[in-house]
C-alpha positions as CSV (number, residue, x, y, z in Angstrom):
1,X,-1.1,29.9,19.9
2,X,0.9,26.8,18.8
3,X,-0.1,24.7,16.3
4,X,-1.5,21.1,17.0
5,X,-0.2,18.9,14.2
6,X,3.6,18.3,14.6
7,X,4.9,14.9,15.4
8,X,1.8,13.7,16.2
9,X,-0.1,13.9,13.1
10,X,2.9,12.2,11.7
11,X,2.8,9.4,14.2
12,X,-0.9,8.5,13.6
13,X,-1.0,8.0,9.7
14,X,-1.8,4.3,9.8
15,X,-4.8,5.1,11.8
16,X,-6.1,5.2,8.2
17,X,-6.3,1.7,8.3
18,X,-7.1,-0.8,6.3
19,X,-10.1,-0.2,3.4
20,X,-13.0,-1.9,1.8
21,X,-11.6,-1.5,-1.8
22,X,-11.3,1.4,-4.4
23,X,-13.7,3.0,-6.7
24,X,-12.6,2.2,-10.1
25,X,-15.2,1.5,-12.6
26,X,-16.8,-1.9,-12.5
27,X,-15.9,-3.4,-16.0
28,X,-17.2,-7.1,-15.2
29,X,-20.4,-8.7,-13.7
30,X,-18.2,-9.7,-10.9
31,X,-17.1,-6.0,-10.5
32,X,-20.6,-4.9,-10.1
33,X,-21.5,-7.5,-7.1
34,X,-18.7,-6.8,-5.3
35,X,-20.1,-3.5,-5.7
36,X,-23.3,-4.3,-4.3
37,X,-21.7,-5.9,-1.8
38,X,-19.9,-2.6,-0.6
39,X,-23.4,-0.7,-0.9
40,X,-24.8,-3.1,1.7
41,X,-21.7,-2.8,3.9
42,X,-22.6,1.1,3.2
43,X,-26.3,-0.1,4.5
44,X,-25.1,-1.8,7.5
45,X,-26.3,-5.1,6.2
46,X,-22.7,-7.3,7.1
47,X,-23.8,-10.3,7.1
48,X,-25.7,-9.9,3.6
49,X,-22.0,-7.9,2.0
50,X,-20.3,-11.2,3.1
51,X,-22.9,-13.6,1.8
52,X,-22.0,-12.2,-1.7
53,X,-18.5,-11.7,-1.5
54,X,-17.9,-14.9,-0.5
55,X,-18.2,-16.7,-3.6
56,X,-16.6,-14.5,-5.7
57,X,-13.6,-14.5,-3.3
58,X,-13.4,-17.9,-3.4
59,X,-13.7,-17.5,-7.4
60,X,-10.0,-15.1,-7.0
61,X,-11.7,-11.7,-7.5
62,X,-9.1,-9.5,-5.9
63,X,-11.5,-6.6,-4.9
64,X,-14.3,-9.7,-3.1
65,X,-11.0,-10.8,-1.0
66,X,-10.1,-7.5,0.0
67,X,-13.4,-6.3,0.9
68,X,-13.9,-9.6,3.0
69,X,-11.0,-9.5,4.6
70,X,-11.8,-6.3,6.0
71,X,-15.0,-7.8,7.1
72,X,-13.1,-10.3,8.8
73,X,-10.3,-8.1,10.5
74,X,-13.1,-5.9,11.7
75,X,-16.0,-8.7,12.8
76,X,-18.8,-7.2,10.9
77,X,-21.4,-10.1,9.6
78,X,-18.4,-12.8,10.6
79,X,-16.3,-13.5,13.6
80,X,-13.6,-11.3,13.9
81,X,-10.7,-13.4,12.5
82,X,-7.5,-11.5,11.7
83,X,-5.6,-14.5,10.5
84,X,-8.6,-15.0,7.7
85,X,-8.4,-11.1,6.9
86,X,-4.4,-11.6,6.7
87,X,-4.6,-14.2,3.9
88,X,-7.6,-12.9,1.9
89,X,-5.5,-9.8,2.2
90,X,-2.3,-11.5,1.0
91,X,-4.1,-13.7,-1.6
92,X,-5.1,-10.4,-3.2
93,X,-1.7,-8.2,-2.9
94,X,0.1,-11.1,-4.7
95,X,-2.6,-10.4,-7.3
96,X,-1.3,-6.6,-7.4
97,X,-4.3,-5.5,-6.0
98,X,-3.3,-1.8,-4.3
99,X,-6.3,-1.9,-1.6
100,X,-5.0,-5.4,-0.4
101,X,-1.5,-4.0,-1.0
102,X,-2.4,-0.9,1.7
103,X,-4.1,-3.5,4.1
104,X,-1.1,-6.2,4.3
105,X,0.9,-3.2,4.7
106,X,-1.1,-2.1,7.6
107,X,-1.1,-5.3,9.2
108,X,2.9,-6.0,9.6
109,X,3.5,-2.4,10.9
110,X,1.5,-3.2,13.6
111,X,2.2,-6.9,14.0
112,X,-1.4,-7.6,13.6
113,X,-2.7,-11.1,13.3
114,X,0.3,-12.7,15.5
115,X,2.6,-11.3,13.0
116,X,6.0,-9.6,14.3
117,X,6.0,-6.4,13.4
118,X,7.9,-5.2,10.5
119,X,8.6,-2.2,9.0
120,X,10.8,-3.2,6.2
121,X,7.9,-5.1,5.3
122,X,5.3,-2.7,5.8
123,X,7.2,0.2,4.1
124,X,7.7,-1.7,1.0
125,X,4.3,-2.8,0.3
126,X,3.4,0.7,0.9
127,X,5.8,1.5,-1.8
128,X,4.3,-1.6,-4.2
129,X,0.7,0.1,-3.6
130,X,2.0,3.7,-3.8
131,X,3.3,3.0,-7.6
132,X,-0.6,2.5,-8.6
133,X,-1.3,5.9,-7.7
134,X,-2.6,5.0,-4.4
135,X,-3.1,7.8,-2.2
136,X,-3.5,5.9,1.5
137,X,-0.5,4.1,0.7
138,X,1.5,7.4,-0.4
139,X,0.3,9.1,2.6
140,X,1.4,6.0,4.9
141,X,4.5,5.5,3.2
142,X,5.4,9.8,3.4
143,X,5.1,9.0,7.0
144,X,7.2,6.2,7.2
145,X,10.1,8.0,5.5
146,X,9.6,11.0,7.2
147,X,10.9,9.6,10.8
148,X,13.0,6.5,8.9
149,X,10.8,3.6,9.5
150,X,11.8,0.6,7.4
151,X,14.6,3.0,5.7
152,X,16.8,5.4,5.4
153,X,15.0,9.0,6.3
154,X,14.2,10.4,3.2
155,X,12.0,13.5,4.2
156,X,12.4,15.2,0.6
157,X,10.2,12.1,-1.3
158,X,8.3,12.1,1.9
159,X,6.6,15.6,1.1
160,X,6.8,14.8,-2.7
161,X,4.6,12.1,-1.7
162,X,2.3,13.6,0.9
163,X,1.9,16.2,-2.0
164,X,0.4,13.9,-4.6
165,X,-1.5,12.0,-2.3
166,X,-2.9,15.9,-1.3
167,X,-3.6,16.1,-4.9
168,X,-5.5,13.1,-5.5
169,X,-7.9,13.7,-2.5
170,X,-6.6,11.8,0.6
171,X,-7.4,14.6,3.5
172,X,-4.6,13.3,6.0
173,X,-1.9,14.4,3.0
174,X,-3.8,18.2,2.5
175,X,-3.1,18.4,6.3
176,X,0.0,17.4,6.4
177,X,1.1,19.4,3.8
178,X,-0.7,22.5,5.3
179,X,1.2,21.8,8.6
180,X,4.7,21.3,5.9
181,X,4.1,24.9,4.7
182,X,3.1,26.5,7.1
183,X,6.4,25.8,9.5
184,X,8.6,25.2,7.1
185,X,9.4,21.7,8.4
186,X,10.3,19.9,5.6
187,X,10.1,23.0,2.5
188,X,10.2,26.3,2.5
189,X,7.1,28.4,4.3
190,X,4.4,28.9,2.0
191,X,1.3,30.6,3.8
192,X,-1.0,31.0,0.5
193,X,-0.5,27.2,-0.1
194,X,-0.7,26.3,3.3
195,X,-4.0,27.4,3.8
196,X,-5.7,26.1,1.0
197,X,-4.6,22.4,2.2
198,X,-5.4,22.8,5.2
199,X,-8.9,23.7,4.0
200,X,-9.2,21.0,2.0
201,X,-8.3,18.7,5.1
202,X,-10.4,20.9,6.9
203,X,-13.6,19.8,4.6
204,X,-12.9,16.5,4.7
205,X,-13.2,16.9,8.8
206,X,-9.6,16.3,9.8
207,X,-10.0,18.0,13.3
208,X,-6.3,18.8,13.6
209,X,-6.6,20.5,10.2
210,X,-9.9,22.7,11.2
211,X,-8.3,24.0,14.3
212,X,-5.3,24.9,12.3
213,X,-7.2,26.7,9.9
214,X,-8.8,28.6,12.1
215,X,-5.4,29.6,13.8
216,X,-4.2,30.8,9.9
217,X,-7.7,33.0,9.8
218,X,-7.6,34.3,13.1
219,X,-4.1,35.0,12.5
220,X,-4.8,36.4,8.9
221,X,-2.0,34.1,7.6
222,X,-2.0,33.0,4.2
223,X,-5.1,35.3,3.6
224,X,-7.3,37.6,5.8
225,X,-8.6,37.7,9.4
226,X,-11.7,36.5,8.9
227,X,-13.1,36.0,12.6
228,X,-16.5,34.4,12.8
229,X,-14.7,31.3,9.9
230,X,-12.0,30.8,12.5
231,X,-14.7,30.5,15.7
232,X,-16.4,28.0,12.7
233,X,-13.5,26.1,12.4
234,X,-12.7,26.2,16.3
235,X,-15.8,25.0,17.0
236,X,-16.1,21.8,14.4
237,X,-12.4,20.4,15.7
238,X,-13.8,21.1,19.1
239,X,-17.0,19.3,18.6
240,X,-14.7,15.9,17.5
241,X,-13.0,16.3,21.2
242,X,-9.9,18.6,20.5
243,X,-9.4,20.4,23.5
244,X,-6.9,22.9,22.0
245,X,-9.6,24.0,19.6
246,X,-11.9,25.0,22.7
247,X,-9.5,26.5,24.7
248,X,-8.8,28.8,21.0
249,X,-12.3,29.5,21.2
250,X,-11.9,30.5,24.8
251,X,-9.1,32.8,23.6
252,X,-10.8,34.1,20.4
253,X,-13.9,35.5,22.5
254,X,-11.5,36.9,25.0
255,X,-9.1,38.8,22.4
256,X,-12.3,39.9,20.4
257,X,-14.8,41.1,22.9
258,X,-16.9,43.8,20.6
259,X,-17.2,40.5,17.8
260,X,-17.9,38.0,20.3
261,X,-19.4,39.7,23.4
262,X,-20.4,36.8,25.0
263,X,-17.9,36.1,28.2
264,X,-19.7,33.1,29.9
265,X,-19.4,31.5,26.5
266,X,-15.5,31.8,26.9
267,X,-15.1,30.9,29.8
268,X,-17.3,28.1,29.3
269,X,-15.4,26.9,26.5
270,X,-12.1,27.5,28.7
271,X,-13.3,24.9,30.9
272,X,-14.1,22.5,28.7
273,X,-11.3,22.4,27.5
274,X,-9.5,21.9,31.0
275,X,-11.8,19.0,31.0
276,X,-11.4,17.7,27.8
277,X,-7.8,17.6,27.9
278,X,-6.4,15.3,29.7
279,X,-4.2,17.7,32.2
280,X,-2.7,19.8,29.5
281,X,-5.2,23.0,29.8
282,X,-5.2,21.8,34.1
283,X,-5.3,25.7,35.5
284,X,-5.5,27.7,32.1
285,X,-8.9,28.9,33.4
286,X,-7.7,30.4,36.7
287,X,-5.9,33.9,35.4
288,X,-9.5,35.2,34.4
289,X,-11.9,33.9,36.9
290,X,-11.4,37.2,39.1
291,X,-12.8,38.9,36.1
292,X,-15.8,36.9,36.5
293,X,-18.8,37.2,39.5
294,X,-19.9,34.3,41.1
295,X,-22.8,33.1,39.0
296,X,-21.3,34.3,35.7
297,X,-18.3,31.2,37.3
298,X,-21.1,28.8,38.0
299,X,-23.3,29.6,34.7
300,X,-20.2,29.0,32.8
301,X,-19.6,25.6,34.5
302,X,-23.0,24.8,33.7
303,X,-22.6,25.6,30.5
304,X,-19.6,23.0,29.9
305,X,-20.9,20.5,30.5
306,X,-23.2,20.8,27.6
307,X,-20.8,21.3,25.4
């Protein structure tokens, strides 16, 4: 089975996208309402979150910006106004403010809020953010190196980078890095470490990294066949829409008929996955339907579609 990841994982990095602020310790009064702020965003209350930050936005409070100019850019308790979220973001990034740092970032690699995109632009305020420790903008910025956006390629810093953003939590990095390590594209093939990002991604419900993972345990790379965690993992990718991870499923039941003796279940999953996936599993079902009798063929079509 080939892995999922490659490019693509690469290419979709700033689907992170912009945040609502980071969790350091509040150390004012104005820290802890723009705290309460985020717990009634949390709540779905919008409109409450940006009747307090409002004020203390106003008042300069770099964290009450950010957070409302993600309420802005996103329309929650406001009109959506990008242009509003832009400055709030800027006002706050000239502050130093990493969050708002990420965010303005965000918005000139896309070209968001009539802005022409710009990766120069957009790779160094990744950079600015990155040198506070911040892991979304280490992760973005990895990427951005990695295929030369902005820059020169550099994809030696890149994994450096994905590495430490890996080690300070940020589940896109673990998976990255676990895709790194595992094909030795970018350092040299490390199973043992592979794995154990790729859980971590996995945990954090990357579904690129759970259907991975369960390719390293099925495979008993980087650690032992273990069987029933790989149909696990298959089947959590697979339930957030990855159609590679049912058709492994398919495969798994197939290859391992005395663990899994359920063959409607495979095929099943084999045909969801040709549904799922947009043309690229178109046919993959048809080498073992003579295997199958009629209703075993029309009980597993029942059976995807409830999958």
């Amino acid at each position: 089975m080939m892995r999922q990841v490659g490019l693509w994982a690469l290419a979709v990095i700033f689907t992170l996208g912009a945040g609502l602020g980071d969790a350091a310790q509040a150390q004012t009064a104005d820290d802890i309402t723009a705290l309460r702020a985020r717990q009634l965003y949390v709540n779905g209350d919008f409109a409450a979150s940006v009747k307090v930050l409002s004020p203390l936005a106003d008042a300069g409070h770099v964290r009450a910006m950010t957070m409302l100019g993600f309420h802005y850019e996103r329309g929650l308790g406001v009109e959506k106004d990008e242009t509003r979220a832009l400055a709030l973001y800027q006002a706050s990034a000239d502050k130093g403010y990493a969050t708002a740092l990420h965010n303005l970032a965000f918005f000139h690699a896309l070209g968001m809020a009539g802005l022409t995109a710009d990766p120069v632009r957009a790779r160094d305020y990744f950079w600015q953010a990155s040198q506070q420790d911040y892991a979304p903008s280490m992760t973005a910025l990895a990427g951005m190196m990695w295929r030369g956006e902005g820059g020169p390629a550099d994809p030696e810093t890149a994994v450096s980078l994905y590495e430490r953003a890996a080690a300070l939590g940020n589940a896109e990095a673990s998976g990255t890095m676990g895709y790194i390590l595992a094909t030795g594209d970018g350092a040299p093939v490390d199973l043992v470490r592979a794995r154990a990002f790729y859980e971590v991604a996995a945990a954090h419900g990357t579904d690129w990294a759970q259907r991975d993972l369960g390719d390293m345990l099925e495979l008993g790379e980087g650690g032992p066949v273990d069987l029933t965690r790989a149909r696990y993992y298959f089947g959590l990718a697979a339930g957030q829409g990855n159609a590679m991870a049912g058709q492994d499923i398919a495969d798994l039941i197939w290859a391992n008929p005395t663990v899994f003796p359920d063959r409607v279940e495979a095929l099943a999953w084999c045909f969801w996955a040709e549904a799922t996936g947009g043309g690229d599993f178109t046919g993959a079902c048809l080498p073992q339907i003579p295997g199958y009798s009629d209703d075993e063929v029309a009980a597993a079509r029942t059976r995807a579609a409830t999958l």
